[in-house]
Backbone as CSV, one residue per row, in Angstrom:
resi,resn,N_x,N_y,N_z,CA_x,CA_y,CA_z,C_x,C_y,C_z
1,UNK,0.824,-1.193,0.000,0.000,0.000,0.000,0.864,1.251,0.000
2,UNK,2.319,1.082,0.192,2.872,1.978,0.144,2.930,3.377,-0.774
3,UNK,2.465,4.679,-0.805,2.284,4.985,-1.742,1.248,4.917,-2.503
4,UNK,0.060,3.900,-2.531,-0.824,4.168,-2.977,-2.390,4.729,-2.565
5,UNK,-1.834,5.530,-1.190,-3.076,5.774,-1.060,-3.447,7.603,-1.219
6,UNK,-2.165,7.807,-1.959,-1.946,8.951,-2.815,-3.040,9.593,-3.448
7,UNK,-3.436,8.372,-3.921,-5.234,8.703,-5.324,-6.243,9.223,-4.826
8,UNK,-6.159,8.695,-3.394,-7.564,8.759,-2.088,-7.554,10.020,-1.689
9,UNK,-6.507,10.494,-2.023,-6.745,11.848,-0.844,-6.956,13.551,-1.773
10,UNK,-7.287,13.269,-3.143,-7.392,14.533,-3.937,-9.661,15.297,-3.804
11,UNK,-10.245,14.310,-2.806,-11.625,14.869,-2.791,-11.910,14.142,-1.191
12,UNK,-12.877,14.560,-0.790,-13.329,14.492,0.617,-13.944,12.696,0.574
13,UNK,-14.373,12.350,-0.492,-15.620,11.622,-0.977,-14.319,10.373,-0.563
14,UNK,-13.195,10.686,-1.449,-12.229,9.576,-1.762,-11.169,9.204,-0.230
15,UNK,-11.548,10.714,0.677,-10.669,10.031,1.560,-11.867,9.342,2.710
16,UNK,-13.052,9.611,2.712,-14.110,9.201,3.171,-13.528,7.629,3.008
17,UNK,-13.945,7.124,1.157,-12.941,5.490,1.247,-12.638,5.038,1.720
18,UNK,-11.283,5.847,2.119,-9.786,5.259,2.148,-9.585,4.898,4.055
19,UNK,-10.597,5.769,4.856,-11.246,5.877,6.175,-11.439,4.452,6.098
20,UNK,-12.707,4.359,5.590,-13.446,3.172,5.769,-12.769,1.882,5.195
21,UNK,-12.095,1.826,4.670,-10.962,0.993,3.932,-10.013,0.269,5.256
22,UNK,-9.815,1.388,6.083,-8.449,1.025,6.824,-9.718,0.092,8.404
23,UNK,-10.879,0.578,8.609,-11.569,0.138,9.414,-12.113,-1.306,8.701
24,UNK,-12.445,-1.412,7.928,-12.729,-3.064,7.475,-11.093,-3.954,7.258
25,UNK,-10.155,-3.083,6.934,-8.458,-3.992,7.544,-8.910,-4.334,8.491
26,UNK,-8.791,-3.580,9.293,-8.273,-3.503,10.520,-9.715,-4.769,11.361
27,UNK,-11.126,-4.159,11.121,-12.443,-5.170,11.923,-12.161,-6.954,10.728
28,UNK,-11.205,-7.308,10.146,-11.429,-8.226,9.258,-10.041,-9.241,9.358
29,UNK,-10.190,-10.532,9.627,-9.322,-11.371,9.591,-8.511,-11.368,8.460
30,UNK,-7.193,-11.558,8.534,-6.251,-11.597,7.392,-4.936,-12.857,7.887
31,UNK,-5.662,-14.041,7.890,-4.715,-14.745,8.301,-3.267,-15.259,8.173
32,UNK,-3.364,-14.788,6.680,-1.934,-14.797,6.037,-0.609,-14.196,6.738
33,UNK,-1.684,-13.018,7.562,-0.522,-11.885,8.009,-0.652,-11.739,9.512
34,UNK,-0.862,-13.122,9.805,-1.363,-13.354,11.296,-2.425,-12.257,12.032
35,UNK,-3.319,-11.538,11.344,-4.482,-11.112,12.195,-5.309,-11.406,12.114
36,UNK,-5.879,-11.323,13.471,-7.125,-12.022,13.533,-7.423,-11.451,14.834
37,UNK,-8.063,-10.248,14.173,-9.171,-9.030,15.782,-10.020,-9.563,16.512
38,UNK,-10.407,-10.741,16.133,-11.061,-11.278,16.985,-10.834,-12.725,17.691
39,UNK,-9.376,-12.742,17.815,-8.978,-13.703,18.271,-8.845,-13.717,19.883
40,UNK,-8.768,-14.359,20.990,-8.950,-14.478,22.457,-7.934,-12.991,22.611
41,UNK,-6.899,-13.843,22.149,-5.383,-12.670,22.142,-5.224,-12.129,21.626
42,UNK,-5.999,-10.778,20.838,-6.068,-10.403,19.946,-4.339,-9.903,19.311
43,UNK,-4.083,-9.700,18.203,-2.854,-9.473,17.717,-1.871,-7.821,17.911
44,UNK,-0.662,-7.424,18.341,-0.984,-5.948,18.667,-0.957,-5.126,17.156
45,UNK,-1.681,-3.859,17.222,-1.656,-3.115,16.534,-0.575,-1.996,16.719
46,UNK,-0.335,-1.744,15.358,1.389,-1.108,15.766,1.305,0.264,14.972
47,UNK,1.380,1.499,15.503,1.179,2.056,14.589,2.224,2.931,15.113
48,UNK,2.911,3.699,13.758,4.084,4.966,13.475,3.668,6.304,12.693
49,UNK,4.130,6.889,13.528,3.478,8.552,13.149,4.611,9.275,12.831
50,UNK,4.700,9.746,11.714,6.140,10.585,11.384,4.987,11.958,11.007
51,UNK,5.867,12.813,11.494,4.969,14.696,11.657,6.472,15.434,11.891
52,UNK,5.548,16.478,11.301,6.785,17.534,11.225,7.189,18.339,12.865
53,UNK,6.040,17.884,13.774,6.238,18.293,15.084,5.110,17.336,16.055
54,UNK,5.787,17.061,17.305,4.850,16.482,18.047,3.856,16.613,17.901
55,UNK,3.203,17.403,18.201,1.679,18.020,18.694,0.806,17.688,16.947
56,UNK,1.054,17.681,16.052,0.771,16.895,14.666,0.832,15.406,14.985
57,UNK,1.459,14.967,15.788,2.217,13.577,15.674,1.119,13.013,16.856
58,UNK,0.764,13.521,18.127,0.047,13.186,18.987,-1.763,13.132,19.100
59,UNK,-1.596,14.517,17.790,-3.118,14.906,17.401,-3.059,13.070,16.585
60,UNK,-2.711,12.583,15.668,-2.567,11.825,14.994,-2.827,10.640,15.131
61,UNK,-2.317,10.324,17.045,-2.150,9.239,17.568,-3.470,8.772,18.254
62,UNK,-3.305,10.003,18.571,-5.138,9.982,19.432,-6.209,9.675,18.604
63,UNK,-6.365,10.528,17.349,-7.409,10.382,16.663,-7.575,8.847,15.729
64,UNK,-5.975,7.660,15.138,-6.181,6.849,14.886,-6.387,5.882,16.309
65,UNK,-5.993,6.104,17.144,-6.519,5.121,18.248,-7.807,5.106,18.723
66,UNK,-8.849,6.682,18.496,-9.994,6.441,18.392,-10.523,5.903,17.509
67,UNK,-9.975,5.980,16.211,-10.557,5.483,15.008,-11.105,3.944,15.155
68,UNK,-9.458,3.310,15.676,-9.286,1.752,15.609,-10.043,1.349,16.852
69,UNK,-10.405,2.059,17.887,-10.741,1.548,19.231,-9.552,1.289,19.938
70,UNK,-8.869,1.795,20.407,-7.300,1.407,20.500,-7.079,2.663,22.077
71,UNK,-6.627,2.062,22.887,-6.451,2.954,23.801,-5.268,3.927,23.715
72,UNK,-5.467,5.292,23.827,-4.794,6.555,23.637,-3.537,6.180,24.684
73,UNK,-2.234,6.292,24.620,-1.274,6.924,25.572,-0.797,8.094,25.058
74,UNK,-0.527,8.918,25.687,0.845,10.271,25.557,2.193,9.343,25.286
75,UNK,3.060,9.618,24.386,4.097,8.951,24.172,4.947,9.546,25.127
76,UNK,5.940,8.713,25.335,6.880,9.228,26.388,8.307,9.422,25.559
77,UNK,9.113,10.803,26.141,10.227,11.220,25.296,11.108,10.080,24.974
78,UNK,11.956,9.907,24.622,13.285,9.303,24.318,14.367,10.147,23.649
79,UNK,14.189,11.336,23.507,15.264,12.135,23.185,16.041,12.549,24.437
80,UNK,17.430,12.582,24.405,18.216,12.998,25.858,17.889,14.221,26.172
81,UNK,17.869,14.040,27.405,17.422,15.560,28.111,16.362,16.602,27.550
82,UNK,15.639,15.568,26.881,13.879,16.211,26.782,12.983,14.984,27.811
83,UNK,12.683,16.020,29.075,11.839,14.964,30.072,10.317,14.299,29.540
84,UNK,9.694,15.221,28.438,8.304,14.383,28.119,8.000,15.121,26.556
85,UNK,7.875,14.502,25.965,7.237,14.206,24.936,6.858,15.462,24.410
86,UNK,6.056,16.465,24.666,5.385,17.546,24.637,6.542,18.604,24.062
87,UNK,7.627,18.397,24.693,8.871,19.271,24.630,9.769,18.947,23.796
88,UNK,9.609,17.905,22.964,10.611,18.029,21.448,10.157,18.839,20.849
89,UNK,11.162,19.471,20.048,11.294,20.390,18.726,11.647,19.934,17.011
90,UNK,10.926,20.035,16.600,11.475,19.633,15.129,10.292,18.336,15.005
91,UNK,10.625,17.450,13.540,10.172,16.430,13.204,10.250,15.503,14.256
92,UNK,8.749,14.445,14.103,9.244,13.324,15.259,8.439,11.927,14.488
93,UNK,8.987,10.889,15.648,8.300,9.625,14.831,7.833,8.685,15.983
94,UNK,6.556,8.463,16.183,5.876,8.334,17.757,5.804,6.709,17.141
95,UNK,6.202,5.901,18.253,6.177,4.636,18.047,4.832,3.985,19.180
96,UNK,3.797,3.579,18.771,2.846,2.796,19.440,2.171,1.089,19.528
97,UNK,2.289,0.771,20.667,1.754,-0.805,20.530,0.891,-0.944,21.365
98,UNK,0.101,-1.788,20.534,-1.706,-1.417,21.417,-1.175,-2.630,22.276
99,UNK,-0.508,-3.651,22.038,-0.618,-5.058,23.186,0.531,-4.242,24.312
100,UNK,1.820,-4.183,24.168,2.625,-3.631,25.085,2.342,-3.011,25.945
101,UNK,1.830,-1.806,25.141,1.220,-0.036,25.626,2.999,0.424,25.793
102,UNK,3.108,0.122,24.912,4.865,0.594,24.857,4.270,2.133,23.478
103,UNK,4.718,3.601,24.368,4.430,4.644,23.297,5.003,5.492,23.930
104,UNK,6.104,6.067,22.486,7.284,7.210,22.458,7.345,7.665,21.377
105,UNK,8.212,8.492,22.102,8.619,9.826,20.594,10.074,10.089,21.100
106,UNK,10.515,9.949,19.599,12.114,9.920,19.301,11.488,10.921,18.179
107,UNK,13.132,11.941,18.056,13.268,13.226,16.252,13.286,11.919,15.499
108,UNK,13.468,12.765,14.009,12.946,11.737,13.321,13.817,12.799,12.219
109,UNK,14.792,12.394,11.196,15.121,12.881,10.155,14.733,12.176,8.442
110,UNK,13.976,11.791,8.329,13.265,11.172,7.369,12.159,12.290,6.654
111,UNK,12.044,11.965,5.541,11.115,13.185,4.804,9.726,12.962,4.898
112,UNK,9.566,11.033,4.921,7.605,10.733,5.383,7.208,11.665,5.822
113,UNK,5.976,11.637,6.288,4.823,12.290,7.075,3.091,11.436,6.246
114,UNK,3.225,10.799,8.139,1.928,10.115,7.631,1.931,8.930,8.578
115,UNK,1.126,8.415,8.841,0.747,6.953,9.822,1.105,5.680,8.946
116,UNK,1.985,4.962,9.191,1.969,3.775,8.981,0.604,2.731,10.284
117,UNK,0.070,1.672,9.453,-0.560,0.573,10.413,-0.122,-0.381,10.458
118,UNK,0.554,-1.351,11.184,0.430,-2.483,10.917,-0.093,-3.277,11.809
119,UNK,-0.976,-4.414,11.124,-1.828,-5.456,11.605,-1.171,-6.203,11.308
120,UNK,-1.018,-7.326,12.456,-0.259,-8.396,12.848,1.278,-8.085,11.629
121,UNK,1.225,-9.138,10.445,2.554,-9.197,9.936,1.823,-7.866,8.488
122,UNK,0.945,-7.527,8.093,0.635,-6.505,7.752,0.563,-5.476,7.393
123,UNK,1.383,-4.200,6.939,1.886,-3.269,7.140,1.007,-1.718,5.972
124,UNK,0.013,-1.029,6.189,-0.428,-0.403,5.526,-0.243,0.947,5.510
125,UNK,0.056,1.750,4.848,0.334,3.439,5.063,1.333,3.937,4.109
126,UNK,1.647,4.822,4.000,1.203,5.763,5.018,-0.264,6.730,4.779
127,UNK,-0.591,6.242,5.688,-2.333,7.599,5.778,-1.771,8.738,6.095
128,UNK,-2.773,9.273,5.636,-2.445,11.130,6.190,-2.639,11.256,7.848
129,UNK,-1.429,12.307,8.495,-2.277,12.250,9.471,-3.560,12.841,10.184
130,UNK,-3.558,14.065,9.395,-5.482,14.055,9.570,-6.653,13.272,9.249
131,UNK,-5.926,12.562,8.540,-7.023,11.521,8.174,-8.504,11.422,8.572
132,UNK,-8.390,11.603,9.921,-9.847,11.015,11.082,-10.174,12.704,11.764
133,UNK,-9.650,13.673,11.768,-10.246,14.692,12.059,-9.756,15.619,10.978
134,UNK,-10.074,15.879,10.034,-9.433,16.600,8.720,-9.667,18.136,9.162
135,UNK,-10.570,18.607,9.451,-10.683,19.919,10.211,-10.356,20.471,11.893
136,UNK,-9.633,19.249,12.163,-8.979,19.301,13.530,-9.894,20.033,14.498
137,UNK,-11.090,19.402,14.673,-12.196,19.939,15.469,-12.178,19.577,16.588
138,UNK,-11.754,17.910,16.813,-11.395,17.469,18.381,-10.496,18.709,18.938
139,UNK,-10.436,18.831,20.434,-9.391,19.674,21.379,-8.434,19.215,20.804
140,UNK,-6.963,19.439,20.908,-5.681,18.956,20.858,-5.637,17.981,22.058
141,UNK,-5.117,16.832,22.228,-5.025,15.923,23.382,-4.025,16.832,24.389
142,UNK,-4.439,16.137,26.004,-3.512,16.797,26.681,-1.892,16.731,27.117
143,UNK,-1.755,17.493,27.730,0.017,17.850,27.263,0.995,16.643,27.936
144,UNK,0.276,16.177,28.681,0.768,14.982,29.752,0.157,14.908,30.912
């Protein structure tokens, strides 16, 4: 999918789709690629947010974890001597796992921008990251 979800995003109608596209992945067995959402144990969902600044990157995180049903964390820093997350500067790339609840933000020098998903062995994106609030109407999530 890399790259192709390029086409989806030139009318409201098409990213409407491309929405509903990633929610029937995601509610739909794909055994090939070991998921299966409705399995006892369900499989973790892994998702990567590359943004040109946190607060893009966190709006991002929140709104696909509401999307997926996926519980929200604040990522926690990993840059030296930035104590939380909130307080990087520049590009970042928020790493999340719905089974772990392992979620951080490390800079990020890469040109992406956009959500990768991956389900079980899976890997779909990158989505935009407004994707799920395109007029950024939700609050901004809180700061920590």
């Amino acid at each position: 999918m890399r790259g192709l979800a390029q086409q989806f995003l030139d009318s409201a109608e098409k990213r409407r789709l491309l929405r509903d596209a990633l929610l029937v992945a995601a509610g739909a067995p794909h055994v090939p690629a070991g998921w299966s959402p409705d399995a006892a144990e369900a499989p973790a969902v892994l998702l990567g947010v590359m943004a040109s600044d946190v607060r893009l990157a966190v709006r991002a995180l929140r709104d696909y974890c509401q999307a997926l049903g996926l519980p929200f964390k604040m990522p926690e820093s990993r840059v030296p001597e930035v104590a939380a997350a909130p307080a990087i500067t520049g590009p970042v790339y928020v790493k999340f796992n719905s089974v772990s609840g392992l979620c951080y933000a490390s800079r990020y020098e890469g040109r992406d921008r956009g959500v990768l998903v991956q389900l079980g062995q899976q890997q779909l994106g990158h989505f935009p990251l407004g994707l799920h609030d395109e007029q950024m109407l939700q609050p901004p999530p809180p700061a920590g």
